[in-house]
C-alpha positions in Angstrom: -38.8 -2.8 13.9 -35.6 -3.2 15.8 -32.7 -1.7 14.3 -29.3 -3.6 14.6 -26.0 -2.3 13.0 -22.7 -3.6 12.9 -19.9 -0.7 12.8 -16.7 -2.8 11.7 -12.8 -2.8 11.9 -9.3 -3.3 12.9 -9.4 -0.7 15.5 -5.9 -0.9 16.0 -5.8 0.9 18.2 -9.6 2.2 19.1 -9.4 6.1 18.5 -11.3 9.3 19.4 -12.5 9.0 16.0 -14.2 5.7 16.5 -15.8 6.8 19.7 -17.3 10.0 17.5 -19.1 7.3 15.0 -20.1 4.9 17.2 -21.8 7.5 19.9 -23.3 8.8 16.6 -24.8 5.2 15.8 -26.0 4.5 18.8 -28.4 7.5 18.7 -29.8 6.3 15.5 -30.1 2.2 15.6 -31.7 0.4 18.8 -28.6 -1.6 19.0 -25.1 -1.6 17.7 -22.5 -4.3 17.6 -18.7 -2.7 17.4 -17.1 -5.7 15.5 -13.6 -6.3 16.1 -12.3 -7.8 12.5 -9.4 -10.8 12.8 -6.8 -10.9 10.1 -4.8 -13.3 10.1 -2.6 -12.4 7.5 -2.1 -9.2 9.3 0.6 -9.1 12.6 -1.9 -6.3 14.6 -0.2 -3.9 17.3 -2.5 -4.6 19.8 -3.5 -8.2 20.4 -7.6 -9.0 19.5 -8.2 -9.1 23.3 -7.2 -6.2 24.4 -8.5 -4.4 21.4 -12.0 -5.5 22.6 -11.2 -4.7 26.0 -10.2 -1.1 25.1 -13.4 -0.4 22.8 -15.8 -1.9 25.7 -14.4 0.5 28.0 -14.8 3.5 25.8 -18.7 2.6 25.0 -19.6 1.7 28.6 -22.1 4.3 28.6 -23.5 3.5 25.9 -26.3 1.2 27.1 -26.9 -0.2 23.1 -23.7 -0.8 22.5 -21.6 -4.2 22.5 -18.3 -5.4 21.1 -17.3 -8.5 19.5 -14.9 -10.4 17.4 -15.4 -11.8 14.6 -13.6 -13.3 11.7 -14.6 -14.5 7.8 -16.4 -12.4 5.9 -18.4 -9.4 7.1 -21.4 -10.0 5.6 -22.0 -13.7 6.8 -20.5 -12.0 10.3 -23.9 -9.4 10.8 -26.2 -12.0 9.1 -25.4 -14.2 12.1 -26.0 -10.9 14.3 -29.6 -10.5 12.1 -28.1 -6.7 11.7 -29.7 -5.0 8.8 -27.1 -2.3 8.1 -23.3 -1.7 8.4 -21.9 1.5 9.7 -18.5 2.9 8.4 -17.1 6.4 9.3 -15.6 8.4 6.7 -12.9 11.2 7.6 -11.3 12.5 4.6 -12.0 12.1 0.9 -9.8 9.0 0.3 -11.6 6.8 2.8 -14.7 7.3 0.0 -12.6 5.4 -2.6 -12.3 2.0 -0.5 -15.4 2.4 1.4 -17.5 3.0 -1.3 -15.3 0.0 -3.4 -16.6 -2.2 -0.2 -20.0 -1.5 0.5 -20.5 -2.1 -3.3 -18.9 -5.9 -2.8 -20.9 -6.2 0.2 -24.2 -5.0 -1.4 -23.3 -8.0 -4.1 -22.4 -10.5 -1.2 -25.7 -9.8 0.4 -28.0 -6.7 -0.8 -30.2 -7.5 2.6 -27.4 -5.4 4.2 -26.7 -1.5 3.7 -23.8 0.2 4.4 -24.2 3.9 6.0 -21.5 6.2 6.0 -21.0 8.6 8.9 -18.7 11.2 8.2 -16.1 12.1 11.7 -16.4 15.4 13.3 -13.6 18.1 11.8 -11.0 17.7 15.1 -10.8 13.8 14.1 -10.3 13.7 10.6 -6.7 13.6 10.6 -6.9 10.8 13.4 -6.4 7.0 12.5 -4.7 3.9 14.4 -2.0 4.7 11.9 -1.4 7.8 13.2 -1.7 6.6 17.2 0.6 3.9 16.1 3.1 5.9 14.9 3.2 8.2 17.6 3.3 5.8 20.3 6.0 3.5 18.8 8.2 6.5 18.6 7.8 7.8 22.0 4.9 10.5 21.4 2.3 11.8 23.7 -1.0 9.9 22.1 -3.0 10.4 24.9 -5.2 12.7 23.3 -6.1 10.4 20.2 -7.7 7.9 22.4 -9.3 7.4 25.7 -7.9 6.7 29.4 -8.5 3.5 29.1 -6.7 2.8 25.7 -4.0 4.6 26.6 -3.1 2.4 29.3 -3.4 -0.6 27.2 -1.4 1.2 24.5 1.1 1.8 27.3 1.4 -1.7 28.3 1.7 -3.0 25.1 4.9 -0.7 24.6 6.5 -1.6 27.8 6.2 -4.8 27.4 7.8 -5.4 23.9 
């Protein structure tokens, strides 16, 4: 049986953190879809472009591993993909709340679909896009939150505002 998973979200910017889960994934499912979520109710740092751009250079060497946009509902999203199971990545107790919350909606939506959680390792649980956010729009070195590549994207983004 092939194993597809979808590991979803904002990534706003992508992190260290999200590289930990999805290198994590990929050694467990034949293939795995990083799924870029559009909201368009949201005003994103990053444009949706450059957001995919930045997470397909940090899993280039992952030879499983693809990123993609999508928007609508999550479910219906990895349906379309035929992905059996949804990845999410868990670093401190108050991502349970919500993720657990979501998987539950999801398992309602469509209980063909589970939801894993991965838990980050300890140096990244403090890391979000909040945080690299944050740092960046207030002038901070957050060059070791993400990778190369991101940074420059990050940094390009700021200079251009």
């Amino acid at each position: 049986m092939h194993r597809k998973a979808i590991y979803p979200g904002s990534f706003d910017p992508p992190t260290l953190g999200h590289l930990d889960v999805v290198e994590r994934a990929a050694k467990i499912f034949d293939e795995v879809i990083v799924a870029v979520g559009i909201n368009s109710a949201k005003v994103p740092f990053l444009p949706v472009e450059d957001r995919v751009q930045g997470l397909q250079a940090m899993v280039s060497h992952l030879p499983n591993v693809s990123v993609m946009s999508f928007s609508g509902l999550l479910v219906d999203f990895a349906t379309s993909q035929s992905a059996q199971v949804l990845v999410r990545g868990l670093r401190l107790t108050g991502d349970f709340d919500y993720e657990f919350q979501t998987a539950l909606a999801n398992r309602r939506l469509n209980p063909a679909i589970e939801t894993i959680f991965l838990m980050t390792k300890w140096e990244h649980s403090y890391l979000s896009s909040s945080v690299v956010r944050e740092v960046a729009s207030l002038g901070g070195d957050y060059s070791g939150f993400v990778v190369p590549a991101v940074a420059e994207i990050i940094r390009n983004r700021i200079t251009s505002r």
